[in-house]
C-alpha positions as CSV (number, residue, x, y, z in Angstrom):
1,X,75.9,82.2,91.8
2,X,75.7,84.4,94.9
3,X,76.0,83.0,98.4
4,X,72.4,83.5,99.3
5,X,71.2,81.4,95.7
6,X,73.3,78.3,97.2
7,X,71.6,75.3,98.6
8,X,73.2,75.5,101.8
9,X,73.4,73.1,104.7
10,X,70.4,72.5,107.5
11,X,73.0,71.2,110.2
12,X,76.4,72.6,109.0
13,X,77.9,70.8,112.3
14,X,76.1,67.2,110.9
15,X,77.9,67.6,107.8
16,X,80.3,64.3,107.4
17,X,82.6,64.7,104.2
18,X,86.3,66.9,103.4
19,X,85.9,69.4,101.0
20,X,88.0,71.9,99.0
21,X,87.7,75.7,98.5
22,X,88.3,77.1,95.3
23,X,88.6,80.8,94.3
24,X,86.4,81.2,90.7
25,X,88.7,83.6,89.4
26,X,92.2,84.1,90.9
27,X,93.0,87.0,88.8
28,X,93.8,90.6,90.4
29,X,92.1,93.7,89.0
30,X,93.9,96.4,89.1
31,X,92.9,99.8,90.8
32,X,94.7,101.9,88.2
33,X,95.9,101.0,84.9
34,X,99.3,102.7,84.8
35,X,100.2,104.6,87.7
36,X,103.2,107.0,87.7
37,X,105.3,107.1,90.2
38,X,106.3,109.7,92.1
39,X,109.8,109.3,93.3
40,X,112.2,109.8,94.9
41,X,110.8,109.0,98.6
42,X,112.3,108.7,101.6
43,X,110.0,106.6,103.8
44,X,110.1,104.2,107.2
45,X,111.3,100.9,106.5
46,X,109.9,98.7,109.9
47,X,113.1,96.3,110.2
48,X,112.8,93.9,112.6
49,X,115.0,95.3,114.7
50,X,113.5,99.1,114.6
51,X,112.6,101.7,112.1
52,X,115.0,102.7,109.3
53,X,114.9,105.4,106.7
54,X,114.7,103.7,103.4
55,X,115.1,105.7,99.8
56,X,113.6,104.6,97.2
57,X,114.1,106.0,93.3
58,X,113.5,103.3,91.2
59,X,110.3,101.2,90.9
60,X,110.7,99.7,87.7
61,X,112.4,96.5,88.8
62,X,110.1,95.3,92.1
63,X,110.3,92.1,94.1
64,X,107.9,92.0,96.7
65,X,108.1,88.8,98.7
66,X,106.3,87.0,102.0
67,X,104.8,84.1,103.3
68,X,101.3,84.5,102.1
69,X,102.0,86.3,98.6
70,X,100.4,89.0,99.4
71,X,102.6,91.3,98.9
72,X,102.8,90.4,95.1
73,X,99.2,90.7,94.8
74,X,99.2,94.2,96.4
75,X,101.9,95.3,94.1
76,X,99.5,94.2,91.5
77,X,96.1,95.6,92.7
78,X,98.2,98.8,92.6
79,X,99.0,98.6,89.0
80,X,102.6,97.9,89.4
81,X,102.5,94.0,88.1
82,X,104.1,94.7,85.0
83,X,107.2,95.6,87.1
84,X,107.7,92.8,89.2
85,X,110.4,90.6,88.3
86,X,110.5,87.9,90.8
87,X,108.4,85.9,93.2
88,X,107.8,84.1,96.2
89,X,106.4,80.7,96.1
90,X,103.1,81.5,97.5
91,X,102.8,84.3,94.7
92,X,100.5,81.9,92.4
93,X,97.9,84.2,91.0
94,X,97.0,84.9,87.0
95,X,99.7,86.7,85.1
96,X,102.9,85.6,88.4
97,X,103.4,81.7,86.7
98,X,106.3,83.1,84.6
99,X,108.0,85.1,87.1
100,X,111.5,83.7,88.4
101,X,111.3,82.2,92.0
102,X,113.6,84.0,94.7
103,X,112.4,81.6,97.5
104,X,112.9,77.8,98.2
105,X,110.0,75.4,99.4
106,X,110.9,76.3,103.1
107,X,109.9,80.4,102.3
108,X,114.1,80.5,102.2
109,X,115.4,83.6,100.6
110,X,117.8,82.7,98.4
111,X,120.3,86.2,98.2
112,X,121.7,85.3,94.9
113,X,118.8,84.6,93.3
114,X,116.9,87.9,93.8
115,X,120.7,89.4,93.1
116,X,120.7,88.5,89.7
117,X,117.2,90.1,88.7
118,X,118.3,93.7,89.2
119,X,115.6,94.5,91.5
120,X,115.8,98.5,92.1
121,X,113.5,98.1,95.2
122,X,112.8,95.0,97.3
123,X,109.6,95.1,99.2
124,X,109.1,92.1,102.6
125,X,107.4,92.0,105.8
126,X,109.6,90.0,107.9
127,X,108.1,86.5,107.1
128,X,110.1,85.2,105.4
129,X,114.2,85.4,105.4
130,X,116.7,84.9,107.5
131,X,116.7,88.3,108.5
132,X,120.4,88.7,108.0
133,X,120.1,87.2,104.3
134,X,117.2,90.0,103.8
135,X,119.8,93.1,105.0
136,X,122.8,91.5,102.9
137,X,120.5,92.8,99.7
138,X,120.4,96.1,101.6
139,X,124.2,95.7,102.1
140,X,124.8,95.2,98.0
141,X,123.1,98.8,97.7
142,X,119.2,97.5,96.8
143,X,116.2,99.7,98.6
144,X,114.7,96.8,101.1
145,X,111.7,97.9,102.4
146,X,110.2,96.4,105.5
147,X,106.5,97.0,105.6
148,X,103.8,96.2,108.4
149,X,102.7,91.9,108.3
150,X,99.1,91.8,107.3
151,X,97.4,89.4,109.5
152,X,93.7,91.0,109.2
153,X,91.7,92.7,107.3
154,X,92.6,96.3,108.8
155,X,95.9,95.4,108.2
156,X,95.4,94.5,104.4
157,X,94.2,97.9,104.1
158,X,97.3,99.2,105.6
159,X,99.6,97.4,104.0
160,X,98.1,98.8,100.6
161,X,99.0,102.1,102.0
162,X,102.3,101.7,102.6
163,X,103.4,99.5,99.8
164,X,101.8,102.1,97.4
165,X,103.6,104.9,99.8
166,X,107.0,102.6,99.2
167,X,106.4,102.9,95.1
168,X,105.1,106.5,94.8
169,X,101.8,105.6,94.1
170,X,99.6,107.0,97.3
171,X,96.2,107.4,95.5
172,X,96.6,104.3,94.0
173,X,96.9,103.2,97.7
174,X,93.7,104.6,99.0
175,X,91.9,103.5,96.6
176,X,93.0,100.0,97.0
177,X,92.7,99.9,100.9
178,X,89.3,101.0,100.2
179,X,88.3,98.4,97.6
180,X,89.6,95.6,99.9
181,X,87.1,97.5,102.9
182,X,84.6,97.2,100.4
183,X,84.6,93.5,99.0
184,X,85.3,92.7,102.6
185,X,82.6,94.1,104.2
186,X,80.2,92.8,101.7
187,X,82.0,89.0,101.9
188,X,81.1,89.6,105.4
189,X,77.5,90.2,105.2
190,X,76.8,87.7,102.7
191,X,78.4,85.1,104.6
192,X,76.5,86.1,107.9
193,X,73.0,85.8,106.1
194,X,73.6,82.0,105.5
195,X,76.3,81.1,109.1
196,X,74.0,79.4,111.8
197,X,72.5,82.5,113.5
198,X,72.1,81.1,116.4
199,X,75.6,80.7,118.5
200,X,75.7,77.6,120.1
201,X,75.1,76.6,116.8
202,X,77.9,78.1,114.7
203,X,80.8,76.1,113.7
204,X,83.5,75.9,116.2
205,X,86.8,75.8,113.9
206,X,90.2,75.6,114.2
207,X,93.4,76.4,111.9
208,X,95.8,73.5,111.1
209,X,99.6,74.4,109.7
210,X,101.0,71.1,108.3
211,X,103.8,69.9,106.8
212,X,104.3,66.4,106.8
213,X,108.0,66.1,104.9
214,X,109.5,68.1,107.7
215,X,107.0,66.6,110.8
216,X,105.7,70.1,111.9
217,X,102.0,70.7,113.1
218,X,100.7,73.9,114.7
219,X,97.6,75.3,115.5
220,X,97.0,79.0,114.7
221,X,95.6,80.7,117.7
222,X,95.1,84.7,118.0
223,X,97.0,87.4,116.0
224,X,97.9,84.6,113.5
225,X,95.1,85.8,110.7
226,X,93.5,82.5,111.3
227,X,90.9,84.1,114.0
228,X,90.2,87.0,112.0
229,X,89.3,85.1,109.3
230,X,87.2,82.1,111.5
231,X,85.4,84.9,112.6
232,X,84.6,86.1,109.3
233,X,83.3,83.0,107.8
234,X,80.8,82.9,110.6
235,X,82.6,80.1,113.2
236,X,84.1,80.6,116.5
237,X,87.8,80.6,116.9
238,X,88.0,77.3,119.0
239,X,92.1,78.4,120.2
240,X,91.2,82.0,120.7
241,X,87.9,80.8,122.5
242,X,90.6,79.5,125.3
243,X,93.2,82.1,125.0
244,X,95.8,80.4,122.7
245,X,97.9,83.4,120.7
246,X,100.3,82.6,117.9
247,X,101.3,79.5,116.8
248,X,100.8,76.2,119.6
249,X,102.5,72.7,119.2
250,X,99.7,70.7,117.8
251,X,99.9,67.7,120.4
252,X,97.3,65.4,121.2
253,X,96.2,67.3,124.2
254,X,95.4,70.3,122.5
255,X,93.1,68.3,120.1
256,X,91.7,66.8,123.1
257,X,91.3,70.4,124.7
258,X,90.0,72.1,121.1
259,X,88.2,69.3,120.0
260,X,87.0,71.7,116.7
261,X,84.0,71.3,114.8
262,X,86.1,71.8,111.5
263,X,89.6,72.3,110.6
264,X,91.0,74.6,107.8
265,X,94.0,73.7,106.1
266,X,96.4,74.6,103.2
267,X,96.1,72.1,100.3
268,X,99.8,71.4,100.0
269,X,100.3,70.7,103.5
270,X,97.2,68.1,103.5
271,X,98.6,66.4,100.8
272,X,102.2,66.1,102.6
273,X,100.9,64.0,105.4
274,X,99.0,61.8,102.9
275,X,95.4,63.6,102.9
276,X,92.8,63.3,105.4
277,X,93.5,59.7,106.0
278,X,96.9,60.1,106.2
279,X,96.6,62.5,108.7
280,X,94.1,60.7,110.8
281,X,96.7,58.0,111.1
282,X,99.6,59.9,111.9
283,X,97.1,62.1,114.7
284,X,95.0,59.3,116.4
285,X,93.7,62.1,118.5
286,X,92.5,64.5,115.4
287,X,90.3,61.6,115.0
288,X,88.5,61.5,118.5
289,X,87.8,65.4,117.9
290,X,84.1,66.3,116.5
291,X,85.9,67.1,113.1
292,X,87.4,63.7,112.8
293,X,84.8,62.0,113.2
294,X,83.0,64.1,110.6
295,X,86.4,64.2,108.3
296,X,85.0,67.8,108.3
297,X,88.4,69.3,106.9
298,X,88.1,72.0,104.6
299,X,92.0,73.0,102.4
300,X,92.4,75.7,100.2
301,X,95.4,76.8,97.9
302,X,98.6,78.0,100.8
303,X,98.7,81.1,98.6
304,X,95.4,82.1,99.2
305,X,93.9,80.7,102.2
306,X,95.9,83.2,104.9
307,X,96.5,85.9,101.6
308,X,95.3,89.0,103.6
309,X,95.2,91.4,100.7
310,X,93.3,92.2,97.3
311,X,92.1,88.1,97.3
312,X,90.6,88.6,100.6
313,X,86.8,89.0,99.7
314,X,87.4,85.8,97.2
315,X,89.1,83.8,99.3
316,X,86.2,84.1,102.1
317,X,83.6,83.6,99.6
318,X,85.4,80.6,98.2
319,X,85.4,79.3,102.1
320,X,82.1,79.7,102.4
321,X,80.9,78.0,99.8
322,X,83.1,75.0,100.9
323,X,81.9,75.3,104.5
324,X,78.3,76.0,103.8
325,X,77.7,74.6,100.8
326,X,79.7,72.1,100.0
327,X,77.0,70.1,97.9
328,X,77.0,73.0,95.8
């Protein structure tokens, strides 16, 4: 049913009650069926310590790894699925399950694993590593590619660009930077017909990172993805409304200092502290903030819910529906 059918919330802010957002279909369509690469290409490779020329003559064997997965699912939405031959472990979409896993829990590289797949080109943004375990696979003679981190929507577009640049598939890159524009721009839309029009109404929300095993807990501020896509649903970006950039401590005073409306998190990291009322216990102050007292905590899938890419349009719609309508 399309956002504007859904029974949607009078007082979005009065809402009491957690709820999870679900993407209805998970699966990537590809731009083009079977692409042809053109190779060889020499192209920039954006190390994290400077730009590198990279050659790349071989795409038959891909990993393409990151923090978010989307790398994977560009690789896909450009036609190229059938040749990847590894994954990270926030590559979860339709068709990735039987893929062999280069990465541990911690978004760890693991050198030896992606070794002994025979990649012939290696595709990362600089997310995920060490760095120095990323360069040894340059060292044992595989093409590593270092392309721009997609924290926005722009970005997505871009990334499709140069990943499909990196392959030898450049059309199939335009036309998938321009189908993420597209779905985007009418997520966008959709979602602003049914957000509080009205902006002292509008949901001030806030980003959560958790992960209870290992006792970490940041806020997102700006630049992290997380106020792009606040913004997009329709809220306010409660740590960029005060200037907070990257990734902040989450301590009690910064609750205090937020005090959000709503709170996004990733489903796996909700569960590691025990769920909502695990976390409550473990955060007295998270409780004393508007969205505690409302248990208004919306999680979604970690592979999806930051996946800047060809899920972007699904993932804000799935939001949506959860923050909106959660009834529905």
């Amino acid at each position: 049913m399309p956002l504007s059918e859904l029974a949607t919330l009078d007082d979005p802010g009065a809402y009491v009650g957690e709820s999870t957002a679900l993407v209805a279909d998970a699966a990537i369509e590809p731009v083009l069926d079977d692409p042809r690469p053109e190779l060889p290409v020499t192209i920039a490779s954006h190390d994290l310590a400077g730009d590198v020329e990279v050659t790349v003559d071989d795409a038959s064997r891909i990993i393409a790894m990151d923090l978010s997965g989307s790398l994977a699912a560009t690789v896909w939405g450009l036609g190229l699925g059938g040749s990847l031959v590894g994954r990270d472990v926030s590559t979860t979409f339709p068709g990735s399950e039987d893929l062999p896993v280069v990465t541990s829990g911690g978004h760890s590289v693991n050198a030896e694993s992606v070794l002994g797949l025979d990649p012939s080109v290696v595709i990362t943004d600089g997310s995920i590593g060490p760095n120095d375990v990323v360069l040894q696979l340059r060292d044992a003679g595989v093409p590593v590619v270092f392309v721009d981190t997609a924290t926005s929507y722009e970005g997505a577009e871009q990334q499709a660009r140069e990943v499909a640049a990196a392959l030898g598939v450049p059309e199939a890159g335009e036309l998938l930077a321009e189908r993420i524009r597209s779905d985007i721009a009418d997520a966008v839309r959709q979602i602003a017909a049914i957000a509080p029009q009205d902006e002292s109404e509008r949901l001030r929300m806030a980003f959560l990172y958790l992960r209870g095993s290992a006792g970490v807990y940041y806020l997102f501020g700006e630049e992290s993805g997380a106020d792009e896509l606040i913004t997009a649903l329709g809220g306010i970006d409660a740590a960029g409304e005060i200037g907070w950039t990257g990734m902040i401590p989450a301590t009690d005073e910064a609750f205090t200092e937020l005090d959000p409306d709503l709170i996004l998190v990733m489903t796996d990291g909700l569960e590691s502290v025990g769920g909502v009322d695990g976390l409550l216990a473990e955060k007295p102050a998270i409780a004393l903030t508007a969205a505690g007292e409302h248990r208004r905590f919306v999680d979604m899938a970690d592979g999806q819910v930051l996946s800047f890419g060809p899920r972007s349009a699904e993932v804000l719609d799935a939001l949506a529906r959860a923050i909106y309508a959660p009834e529905a």
